[in-house]
Each structure stands twice: as structure tokens, then as C-alpha cells.
C-alpha positions in Angstrom: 57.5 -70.1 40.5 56.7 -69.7 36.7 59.3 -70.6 33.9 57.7 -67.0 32.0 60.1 -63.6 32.0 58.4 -60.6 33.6 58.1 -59.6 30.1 56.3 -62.5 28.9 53.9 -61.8 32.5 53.1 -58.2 31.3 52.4 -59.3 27.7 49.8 -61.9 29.1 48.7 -59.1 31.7 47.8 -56.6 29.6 46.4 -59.1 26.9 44.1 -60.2 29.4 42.6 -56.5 30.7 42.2 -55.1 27.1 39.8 -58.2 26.5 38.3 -57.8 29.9 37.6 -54.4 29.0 35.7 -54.9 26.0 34.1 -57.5 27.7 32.7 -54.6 30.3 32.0 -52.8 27.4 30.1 -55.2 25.8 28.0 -56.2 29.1 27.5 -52.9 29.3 25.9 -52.5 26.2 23.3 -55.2 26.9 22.1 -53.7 29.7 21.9 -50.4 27.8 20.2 -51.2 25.2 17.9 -53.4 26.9 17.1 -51.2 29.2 16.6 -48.1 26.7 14.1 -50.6 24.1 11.0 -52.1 24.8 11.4 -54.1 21.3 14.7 -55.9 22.6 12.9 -57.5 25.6 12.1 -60.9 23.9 12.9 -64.1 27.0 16.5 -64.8 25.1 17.6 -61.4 25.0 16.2 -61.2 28.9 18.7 -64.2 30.0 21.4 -62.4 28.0 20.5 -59.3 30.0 20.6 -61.2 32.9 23.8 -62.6 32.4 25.6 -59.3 31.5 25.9 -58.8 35.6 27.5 -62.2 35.6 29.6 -61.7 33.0 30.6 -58.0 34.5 31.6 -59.7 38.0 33.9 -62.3 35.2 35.6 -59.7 34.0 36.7 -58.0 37.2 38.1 -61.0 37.9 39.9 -61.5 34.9 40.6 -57.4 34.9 43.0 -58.5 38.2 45.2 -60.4 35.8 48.2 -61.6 37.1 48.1 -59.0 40.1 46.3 -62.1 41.9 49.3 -64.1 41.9 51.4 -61.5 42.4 49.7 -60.9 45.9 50.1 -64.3 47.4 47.9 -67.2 47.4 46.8 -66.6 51.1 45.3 -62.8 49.8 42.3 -61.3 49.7 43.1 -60.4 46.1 44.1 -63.7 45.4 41.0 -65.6 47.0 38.3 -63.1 45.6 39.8 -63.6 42.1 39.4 -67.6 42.5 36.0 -67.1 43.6 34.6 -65.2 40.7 36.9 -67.3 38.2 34.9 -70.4 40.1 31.6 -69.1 39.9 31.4 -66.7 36.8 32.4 -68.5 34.4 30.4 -71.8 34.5 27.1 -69.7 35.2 28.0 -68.3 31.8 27.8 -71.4 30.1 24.3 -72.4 31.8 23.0 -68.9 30.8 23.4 -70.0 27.1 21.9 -73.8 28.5 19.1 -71.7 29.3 19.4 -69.8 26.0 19.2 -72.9 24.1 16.4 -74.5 26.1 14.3 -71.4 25.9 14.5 -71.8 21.6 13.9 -75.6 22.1 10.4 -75.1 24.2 9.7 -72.6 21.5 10.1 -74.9 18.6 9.3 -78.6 19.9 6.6 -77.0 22.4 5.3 -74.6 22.0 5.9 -72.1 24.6 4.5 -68.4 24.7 6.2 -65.7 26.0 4.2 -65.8 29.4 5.5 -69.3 29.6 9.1 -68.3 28.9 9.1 -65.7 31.6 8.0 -68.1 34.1 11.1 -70.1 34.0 13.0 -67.1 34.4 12.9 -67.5 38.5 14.1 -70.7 38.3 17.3 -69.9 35.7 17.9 -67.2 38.2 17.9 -70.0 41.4 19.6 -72.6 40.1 22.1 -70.9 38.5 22.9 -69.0 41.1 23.3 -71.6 43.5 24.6 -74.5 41.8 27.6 -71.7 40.6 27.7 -70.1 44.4 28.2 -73.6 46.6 30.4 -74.7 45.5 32.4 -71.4 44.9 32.1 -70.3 48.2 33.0 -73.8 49.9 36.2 -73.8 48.0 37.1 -70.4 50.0 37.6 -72.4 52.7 39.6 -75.6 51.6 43.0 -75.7 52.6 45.7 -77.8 53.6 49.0 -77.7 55.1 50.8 -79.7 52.5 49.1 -78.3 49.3 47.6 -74.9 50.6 44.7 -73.7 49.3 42.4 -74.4 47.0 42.5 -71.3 45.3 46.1 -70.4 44.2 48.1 -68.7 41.6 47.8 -70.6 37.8 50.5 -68.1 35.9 47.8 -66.2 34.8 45.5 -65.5 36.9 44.6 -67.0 40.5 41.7 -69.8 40.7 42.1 -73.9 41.4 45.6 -74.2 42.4 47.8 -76.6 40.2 47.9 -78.7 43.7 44.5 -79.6 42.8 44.2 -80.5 39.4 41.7 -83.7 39.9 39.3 -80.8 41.5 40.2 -78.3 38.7 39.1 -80.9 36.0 35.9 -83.0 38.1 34.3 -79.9 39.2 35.0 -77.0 36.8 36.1 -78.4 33.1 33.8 -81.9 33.3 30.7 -79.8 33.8 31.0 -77.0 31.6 32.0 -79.4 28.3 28.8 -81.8 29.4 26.7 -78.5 29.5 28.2 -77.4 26.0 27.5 -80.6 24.5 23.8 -80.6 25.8 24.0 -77.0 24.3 24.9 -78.3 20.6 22.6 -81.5 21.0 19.4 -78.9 21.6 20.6 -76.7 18.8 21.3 -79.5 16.6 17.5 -80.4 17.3 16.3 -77.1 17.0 18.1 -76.8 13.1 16.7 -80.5 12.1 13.0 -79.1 13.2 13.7 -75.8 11.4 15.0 -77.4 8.4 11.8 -79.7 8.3 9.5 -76.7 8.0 11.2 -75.2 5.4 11.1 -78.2 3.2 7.3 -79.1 4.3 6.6 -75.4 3.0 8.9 -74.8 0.8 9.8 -71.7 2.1 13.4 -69.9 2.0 15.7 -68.7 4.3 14.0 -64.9 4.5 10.9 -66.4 5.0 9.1 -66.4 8.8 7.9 -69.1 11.0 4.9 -68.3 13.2 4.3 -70.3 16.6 0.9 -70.2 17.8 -0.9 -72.5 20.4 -4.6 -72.7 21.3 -6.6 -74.9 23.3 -9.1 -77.0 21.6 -10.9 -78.4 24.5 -13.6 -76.3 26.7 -13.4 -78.9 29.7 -11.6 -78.8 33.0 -8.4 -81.3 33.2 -10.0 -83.1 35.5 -13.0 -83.6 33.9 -11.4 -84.1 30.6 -8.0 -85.3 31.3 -7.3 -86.3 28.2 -8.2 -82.9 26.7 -5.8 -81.5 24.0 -4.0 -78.6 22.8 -4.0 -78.2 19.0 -0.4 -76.4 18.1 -0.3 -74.4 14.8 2.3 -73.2 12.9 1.9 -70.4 10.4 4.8 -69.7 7.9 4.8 -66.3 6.2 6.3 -65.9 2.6 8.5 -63.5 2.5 7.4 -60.4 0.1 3.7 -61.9 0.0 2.2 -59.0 1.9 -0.8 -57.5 0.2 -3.6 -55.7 0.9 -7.3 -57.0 1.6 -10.4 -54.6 0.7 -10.9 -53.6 4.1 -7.8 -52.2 3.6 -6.1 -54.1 6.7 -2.7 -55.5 5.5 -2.7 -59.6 5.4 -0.3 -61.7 4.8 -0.3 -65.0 3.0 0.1 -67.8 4.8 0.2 -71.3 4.7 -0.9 -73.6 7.8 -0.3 -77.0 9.6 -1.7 -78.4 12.3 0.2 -80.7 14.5 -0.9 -83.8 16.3 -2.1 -82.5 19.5 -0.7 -84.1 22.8 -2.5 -84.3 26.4 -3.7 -81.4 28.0 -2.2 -80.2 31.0 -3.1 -78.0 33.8 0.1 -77.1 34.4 0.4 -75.5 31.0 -2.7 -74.2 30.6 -5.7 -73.0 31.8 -9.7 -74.0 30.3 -10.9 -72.2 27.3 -7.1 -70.0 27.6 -5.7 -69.0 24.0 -2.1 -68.2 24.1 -1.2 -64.9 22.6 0.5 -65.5 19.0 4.3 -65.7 19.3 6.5 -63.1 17.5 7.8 -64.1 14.2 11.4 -65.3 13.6 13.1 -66.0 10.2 15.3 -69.2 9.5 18.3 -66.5 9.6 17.6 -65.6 12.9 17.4 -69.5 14.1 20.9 -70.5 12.1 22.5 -66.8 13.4 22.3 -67.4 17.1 23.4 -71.4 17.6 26.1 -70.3 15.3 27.4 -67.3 17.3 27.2 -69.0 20.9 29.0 -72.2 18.9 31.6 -70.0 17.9 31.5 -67.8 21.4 31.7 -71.3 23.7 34.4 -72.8 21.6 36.6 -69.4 21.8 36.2 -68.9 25.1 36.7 -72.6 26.1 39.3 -74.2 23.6 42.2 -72.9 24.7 41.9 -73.1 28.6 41.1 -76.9 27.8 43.7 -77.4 25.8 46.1 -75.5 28.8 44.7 -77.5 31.5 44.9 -81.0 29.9 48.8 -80.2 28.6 49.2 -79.1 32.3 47.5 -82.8 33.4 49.9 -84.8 30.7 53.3 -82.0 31.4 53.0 -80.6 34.8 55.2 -77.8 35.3 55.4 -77.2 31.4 54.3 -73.8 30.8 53.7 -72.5 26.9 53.6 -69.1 26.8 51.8 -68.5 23.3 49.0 -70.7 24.8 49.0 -69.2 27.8 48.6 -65.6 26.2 45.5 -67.4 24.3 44.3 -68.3 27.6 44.5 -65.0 28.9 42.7 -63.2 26.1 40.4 -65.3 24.7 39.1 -66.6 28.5 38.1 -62.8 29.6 36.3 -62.3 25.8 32.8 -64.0 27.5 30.9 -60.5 28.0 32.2 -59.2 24.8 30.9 -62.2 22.3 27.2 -62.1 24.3 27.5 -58.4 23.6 28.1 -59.3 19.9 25.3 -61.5 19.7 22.9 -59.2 21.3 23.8 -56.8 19.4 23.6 -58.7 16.1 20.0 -59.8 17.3 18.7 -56.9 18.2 19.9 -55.1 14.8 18.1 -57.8 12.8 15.1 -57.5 14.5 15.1 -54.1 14.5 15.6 -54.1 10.1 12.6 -56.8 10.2 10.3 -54.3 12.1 11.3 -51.3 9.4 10.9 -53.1 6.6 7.6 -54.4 7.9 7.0 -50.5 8.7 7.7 -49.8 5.2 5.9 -52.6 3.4 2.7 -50.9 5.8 3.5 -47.1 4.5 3.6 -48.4 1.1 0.2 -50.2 1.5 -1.8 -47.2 2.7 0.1 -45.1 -0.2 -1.4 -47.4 -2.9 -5.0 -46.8 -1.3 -4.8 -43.3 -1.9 
């Protein structure tokens, strides 16, 4: 029985569904806009589309709100709401693992988009099943002296207090292990970044171009230690001008990297990958920095409840738990923000770059 008034309950109640609603909002925007553009379907913003059906499935659950409880924790209300809380949530977190390993392949090696959108089964797999399993078999764990595993928590229903060693093994353990893999990649990612701007002197509006060619015209078996040759090209920002041809160029400055054994795997004889799109430094400091600040919003203050629940069981703060409440359904919502945020960047690059074009062919005439 909780220590909370039924006042206190509706506050966290209706807390918890006004997020969950602009969480369904903003998963609903992603699949909008993704759907309606042909110029937001880069491989992040497809794993963030992706995810918007798992995040819309999270925030059903956490749309039940303290009506899961409320039922019982032998209902079907009650059950189906500790399911998706189970599943939903962590496959959220390896979405932006996947996120963050897509930029890291990019950066450190290379990867084209055809590359990128082969992983895309796999993400899809795994994450799907390693979430599901385990899900599902905690439908049916129960016993006669603690009930089952899925129970009321206050809030909402999903690992029953009765459970906690469960609750903190199998659901908190993983997801902090999977953020801190998440900052160690980015935290690579901005060291690499921040190496090519110094090599090149180049600011934070200026634009990094990947681009990856195979230098060797043998078979990997009859070369096998054949190499790819991996260029970058950085762009100056402002620096476009016009050649006498009258095509717009660019000036560039390039750097060949040591190359490193060719693979079959990766790529086929005499095969020239097609030239990445170009990202500025903005765009690699912008979206770290929103999933850091998504992750630790979304996961700070269940943490926080769950471990003062480990030290005080039975202790029940109702400020925290209100935090809880909100700030745990917000996971649609903050991917909504960052696609969003993306998206409008990209789309300002492309008409500026429109504009520097227009303003080219004017001059000629």
C-alpha cells in the first residue's frame, strides 16, 4: 500500500500522461517527417525513425499511469504495462548504441551509406530480441510468497518491489553499461573530430568530407593484403567559388590516411564507394550533446528512486517520484527534439548551399 494521498497519485498521474503525450507527439513527428522528405533519410535519422514505434509502444505504457496498479497486479492492465516498461525502454537506449556506433564507423572507418544500411537488419534483430526474451519470460514468473514479477511500483506497474535484485541485474545494470559505452564512443568520436580541425585549421562552420576508395585492382584472395586508401576532404566554409567551366568548386584541402588491409567483406575489386554527405563540426558536437542530455533526463531520476528504494525500502518521496513519472515517459519526446533539430540544420545547410549556387550562376551573367 503506498504512503502517497490520492492527491499526491493524481498529481504523479497526470504528470506522467501530459509527458507521455508529447512523447506520442514527438514520435509522431519522426515518422512524419521522415516519411514526407527524401532529404531526412540519412542511417541515424533511419534508426531514430525506427525507434519512434518503440518509443510509441513506451509511451502507452507509461500513458496507463497509475491505472496499472490500480487494477491489481494479477491484471491484464497490470501485466501488459510491465511488459512494455520491460522491453521499451532499454531498446531505447540501444537505439542511440546503434546511433552512436553508426557515427563511430563513419568517423574511425569509414563507412558509406550502403554500408550503414546493411547493419540496419541486424539493429532491428538484436534489439528486438535481446529486449523481447526476456520481457516476455518475466510474464510468466511468479510465486506464491512474492507474486509476480511484474507488480505495482507507486507509479506505474513493472518489476515488483519483491524483486528488486531482478529490477537492478537485469534492467538498471544494463542500460547504465550501454550509456557508458554510448559516452565512451562519443567521447572518441569528439577527440577524432577535434583532431581534424586542428590538422586543418578549420572552424566549427566548416565541413568534413568522408570518402573511401579502393586502391588495389586485385581479388582478396589474390592480393590479400590489398588496401583501401581512406580520404578525408575538409571544405572551408564560405570558400565556394566558381571555376571557368562555370561548375561551382569548392576549395578543399586533403589527407590521406594510412590504409589498412583490404577485406572482402567490406568491399568488392576495383568498387569506389560513393562520397559521403558532408557534416559540419556543429552537427557532430549537437547530437552527442542532445542524446547526453536525453539519456541522463530520462535515466537520473528512476536511478536515483530505485537505489533510495534498495538503501530505504518502503520509503517513498513523492517529489522524486513525480520526477520519475514525468521525466521517464519524456523518451519519444527528446528523440523528437533531436530529429527535429537535425533535420532543421540540414535542411538551412542545403539552402544556403542553394543560395551560394543561385548567386554563382547570377555573377556569370
Amino acid at each position: 500500500m503506498s504512503s502517497l494521498s490520492q492527491g499526491q497519485l493524481d498529481m504523479i498521474g497526470i504528470a506522467g500522461r501530459v509527458t507521455s503525450v508529447l512523447s506520442i507527439l514527438g514520435s509522431a513527428t519522426i515518422v512524419g517527417a521522415f516519411m514526407g522528405s527524401r532529404h531526412l533519410r540519412t542511417p541515424i535519422n533511419r534508426i531514430i525513425f525506427y525507434n519512434a514505434f518503440y518509443n510509441l509502444f513506451d509511451s502507452v505504457a507509461t500513458m496507463i499511469s497509475v491505472n496499472g496498479p490500480y487494477a491489481g497486479d494479477y491484471s491484464s492492465l497490470c501485466q501488459f504495462q510491465g511488459f512494455a516498461l520491460q522491453m521499451f525502454p532499454i531498446a531505447d537506449v540501444l537505439w542511440t548504441f546503434a546511433m552512436a556506433l553508426d557515427t563511430y564507423l563513419v568517423v574511425f572507418h569509414r563507412f558509406d551509406t550502403h554500408s550503414l544500411l546493411k547493419l540496419e537488419k541486424y539493429y532491428l534483430s538484436l534489439i528486438t530480441l535481446l529486449t523481447f526474451i526476456p520481457a516476455l519470460i518475466f510474464l510468466f514468473i511468479r510465486t506464491p510468497a512474492r507474486g509476480p514479477l511484474y507488480g505495482s511500483e507507486t507509479i506505474w506497474c513493472s518489476i515488483s518491489p519483491e524483486w528488486m535484485i531482478i529490477r537492478i541485474v537485469l534492467y538498471y545494470a544494463p542500460v547504465w553499461l550501454v550509456i557508458g559505452i554510448v559516452l565512451v564512443l562519443y567521447a572518441l568520436i569528439g577527440i577524432e573530430i577535434s583532431r581534424l580541425r586542428d590538422e586543418f585549421k578549420l572552424t566549427e562552420d566548416d565541413h568534413v568530407q568522408l570518402t573511401s576508395n579502393v586502391s588495389s585492382h586485385h581479388t582478396p584472395f589474390e592480393n590479400p593484403n590489398g588496401s583501401v586508401t581512406t580520404t578525408v576532404e575538409a571544405t572551408k566554409a564560405g570558400s565556394t567559388q566558381t571555376s571557368e567551366s562555370g561548375v561551382t568548386s569548392e576549395t578543399s584541402v586533403e589527407h590521406s590516411f594510412a590504409t589498412r588491409p583490404f577485406s572482402s567483406r567490406q568491399f568488392p575489386p576495383n568498387y569506389t564507394l560513393p562520397t559521403q554527405r558532408r557534416m559540419s563540426f556543429k552537427q557532430y558536437i549537437l547530437m552527442p550533446s542532445l542524446f547526453f542530455l536525453a539519456l541522463l533526463t530520462t535515466w537520473v531520476a528512476p536511478t536515483i528512486n530505485r537505489v533510495s528504494a534498495f538503501i530505504h525500502p518502503g520509503y517513498e518521496s513523492f517529489p522524486l517520484l513525480l520526477a520519475v513519472s514525468a521525466l521517464g515517459s519524456l523518451r519519444g519526446f527528446w528523440n523528437g527534439v533531436i530529429f527535429v533539430t537535425m533535420g532543421m540544420k540540414g535542411w538551412r545547410r542545403r539552402a544556403k548551399e542553394r543560395r551560394m549556387k543561385y548567386k554563382a550562376r547570377f555573377a556569370e551573367t
